[in-house]
C-alpha positions as CSV (number, residue, x, y, z in Angstrom):
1,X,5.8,2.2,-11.9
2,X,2.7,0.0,-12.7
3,X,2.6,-1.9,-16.3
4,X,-1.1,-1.8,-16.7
5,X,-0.7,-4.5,-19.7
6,X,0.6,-6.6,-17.6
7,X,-2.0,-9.7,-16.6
8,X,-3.8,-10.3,-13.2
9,X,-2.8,-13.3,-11.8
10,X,-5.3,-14.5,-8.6
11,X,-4.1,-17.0,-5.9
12,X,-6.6,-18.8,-4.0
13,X,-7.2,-17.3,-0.2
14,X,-4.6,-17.5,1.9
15,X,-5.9,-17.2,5.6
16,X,-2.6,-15.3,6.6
17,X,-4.1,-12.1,5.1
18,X,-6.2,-11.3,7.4
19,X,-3.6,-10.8,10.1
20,X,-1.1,-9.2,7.7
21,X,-3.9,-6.8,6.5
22,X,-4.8,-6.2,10.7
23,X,-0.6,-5.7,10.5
24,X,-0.6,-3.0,8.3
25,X,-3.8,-1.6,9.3
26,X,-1.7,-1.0,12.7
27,X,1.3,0.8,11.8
28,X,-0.6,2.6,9.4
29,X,-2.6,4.0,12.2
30,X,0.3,4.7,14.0
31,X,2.0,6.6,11.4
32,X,-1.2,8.8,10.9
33,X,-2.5,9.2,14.6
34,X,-1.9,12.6,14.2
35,X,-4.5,13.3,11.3
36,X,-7.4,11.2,13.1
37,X,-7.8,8.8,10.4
38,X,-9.4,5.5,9.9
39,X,-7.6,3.0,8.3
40,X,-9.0,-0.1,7.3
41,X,-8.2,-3.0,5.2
42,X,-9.9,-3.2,1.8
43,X,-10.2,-4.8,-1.3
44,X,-10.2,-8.8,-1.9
45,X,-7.5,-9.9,0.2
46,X,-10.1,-8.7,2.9
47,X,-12.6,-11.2,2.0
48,X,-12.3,-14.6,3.8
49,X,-12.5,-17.2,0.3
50,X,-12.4,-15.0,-2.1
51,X,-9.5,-15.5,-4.9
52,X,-7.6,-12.6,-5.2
53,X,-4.1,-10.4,-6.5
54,X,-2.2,-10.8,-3.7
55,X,-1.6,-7.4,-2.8
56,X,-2.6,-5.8,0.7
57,X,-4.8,-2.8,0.2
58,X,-5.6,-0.2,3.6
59,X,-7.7,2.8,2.7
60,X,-7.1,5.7,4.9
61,X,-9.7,8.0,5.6
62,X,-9.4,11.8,7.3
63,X,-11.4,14.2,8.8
64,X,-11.2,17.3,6.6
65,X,-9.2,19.8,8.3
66,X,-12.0,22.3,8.9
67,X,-14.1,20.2,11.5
């Protein structure tokens, strides 16, 4: 469960995202292979510099079953 009064803390960059975000982007893919998706890693952490919440974010996008 999210508290959503709870405050946003930012951390300056941390270089190591970028591979953890490539990390996740991979077994992500491999859990979905199935569903031809695209997965990708999003948001700030995905930003080389940028101060950020340090959460990694993947967004996971699917062809609609129809096609």
């Amino acid at each position: 469960m999210v508290d959503l009064d709870e405050p946003v803390h930012l951390v300056a960059y941390d270089p190591a995202w970028a591979e953890m975000g490539q990390a996740l982007v991979r077994e992500v893919s491999r859990q979905v292979v199935w569903a031809f998706a695209d997965v990708e890693h999003i948001g700030s952490t995905s930003v080389p510099g940028v101060d950020a919440k340090p959460v990694i974010d993947v967004q996971v996008g699917c062809a609609p079953s129809w096609l």
